[in-house]
N, C-alpha and C positions, 0 to 999 in steps of 0.2 A: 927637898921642899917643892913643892907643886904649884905652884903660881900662876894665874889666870887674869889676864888685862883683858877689857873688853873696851873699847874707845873705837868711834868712828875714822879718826883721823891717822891714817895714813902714818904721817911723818912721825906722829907723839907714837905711834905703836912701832915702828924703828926704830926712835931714838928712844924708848923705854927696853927694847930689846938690845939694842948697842950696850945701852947699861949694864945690864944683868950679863952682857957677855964678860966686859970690862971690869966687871967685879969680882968673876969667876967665883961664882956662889953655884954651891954644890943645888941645884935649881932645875926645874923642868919649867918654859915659860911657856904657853899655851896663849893665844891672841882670837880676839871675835871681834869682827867689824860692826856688829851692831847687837843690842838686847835680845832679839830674837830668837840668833845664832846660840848664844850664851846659854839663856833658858834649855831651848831644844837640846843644848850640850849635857848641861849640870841636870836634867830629869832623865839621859837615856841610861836605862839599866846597869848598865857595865862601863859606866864611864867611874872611873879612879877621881874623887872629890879633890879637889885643892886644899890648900892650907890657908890658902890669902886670895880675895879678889881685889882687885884693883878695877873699880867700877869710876868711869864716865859717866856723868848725868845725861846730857844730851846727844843721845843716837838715836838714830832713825830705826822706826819698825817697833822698839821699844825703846824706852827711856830708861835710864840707870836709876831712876827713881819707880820706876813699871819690875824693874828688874829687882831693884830691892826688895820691895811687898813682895812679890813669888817667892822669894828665895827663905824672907822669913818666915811664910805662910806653910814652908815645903818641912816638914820634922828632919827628913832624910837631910836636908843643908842647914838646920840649925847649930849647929855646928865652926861653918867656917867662916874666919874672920873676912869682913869685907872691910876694903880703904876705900872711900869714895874719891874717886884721882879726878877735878875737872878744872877749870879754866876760872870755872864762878867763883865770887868770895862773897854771894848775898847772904846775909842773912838770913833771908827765909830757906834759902838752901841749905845750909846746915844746921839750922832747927829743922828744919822737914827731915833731912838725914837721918840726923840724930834722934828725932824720936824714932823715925821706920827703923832703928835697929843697926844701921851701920854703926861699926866699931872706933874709925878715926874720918878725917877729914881731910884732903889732903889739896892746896892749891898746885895747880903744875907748876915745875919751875920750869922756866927757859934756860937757867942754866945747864949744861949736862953734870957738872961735878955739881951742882945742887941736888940734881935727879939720883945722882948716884948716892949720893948722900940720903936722901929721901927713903931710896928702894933698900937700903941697907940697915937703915933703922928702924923702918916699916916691917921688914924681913924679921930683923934680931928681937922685936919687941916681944916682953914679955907679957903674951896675949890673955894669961890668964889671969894675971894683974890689970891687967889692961882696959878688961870686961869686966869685972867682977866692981871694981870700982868706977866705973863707968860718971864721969860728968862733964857739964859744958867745956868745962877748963884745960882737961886733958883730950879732948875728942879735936880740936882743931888742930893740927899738926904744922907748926912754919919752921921754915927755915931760916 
């Protein structure tokens, strides 16, 4: 599985990599420190598409919200699921999400066995169920 986190933050994209170590999921995890990164990533020709992004709202250069429009907008990445992974729990943020097309919603935890948790059922979900039935009720993701 191909797995692609993009978050500014340093430490949550270590400790979201710590994760995925400690779960030892048959996995490729791929990291972007900001939208920009990400974008110029997911549009160059020969890049191998993920199965799941794990998108941050607030990074510099582009927004995980700048990122989401592109990514929907692109036919070539219609396709893969995105989890919006951020800090916020406004509501207008995940209505805005949610309508732009992301797949689930996801608050960070601070815990790391939360995170683990999180990155594992986020992982296992069954996405074509998941999408197809798409509503407010199952798009929020808690722990």
């Amino acid at each position: 599985m191909n797995i692609i986190l993009a978050d500014d933050d340093e430490d949550d994209r270590n400790f979201f990599n710590d994760a995925i170590q400690e779960l030892k999921m048959n996995s490729t995890l791929i990291t972007f420190k900001d939208g920009k990164e990400l974008i110029d990533y997911l549009e160059a020709p020969d890049t191998v598409l993920p199965h799941i992004i794990f998108l941050d709202l607030n990074m510099p250069c582009k927004t995980g919200f700048d990122c989401l429009k592109e990514i929907r907008e692109n036919p070539k990445l219609k396709d893969v699921s995105i989890a919006i992974y951020s800090t916020s729990s406004s509501e207008k943020d995940i209505e805005d999400t949610f309508i732009g097309g992301a797949n689930v919603y996801i608050k960070k935890p601070n815990d790391f066995s939360k995170l683990k948790k999180v990155i594992k059922d986020v992982v296992n979900m069954n996405w074509q169920f998941h999408t197809s039935g798409l509503n407010k009720e199952t798009f929020f993701y808690s722990v």
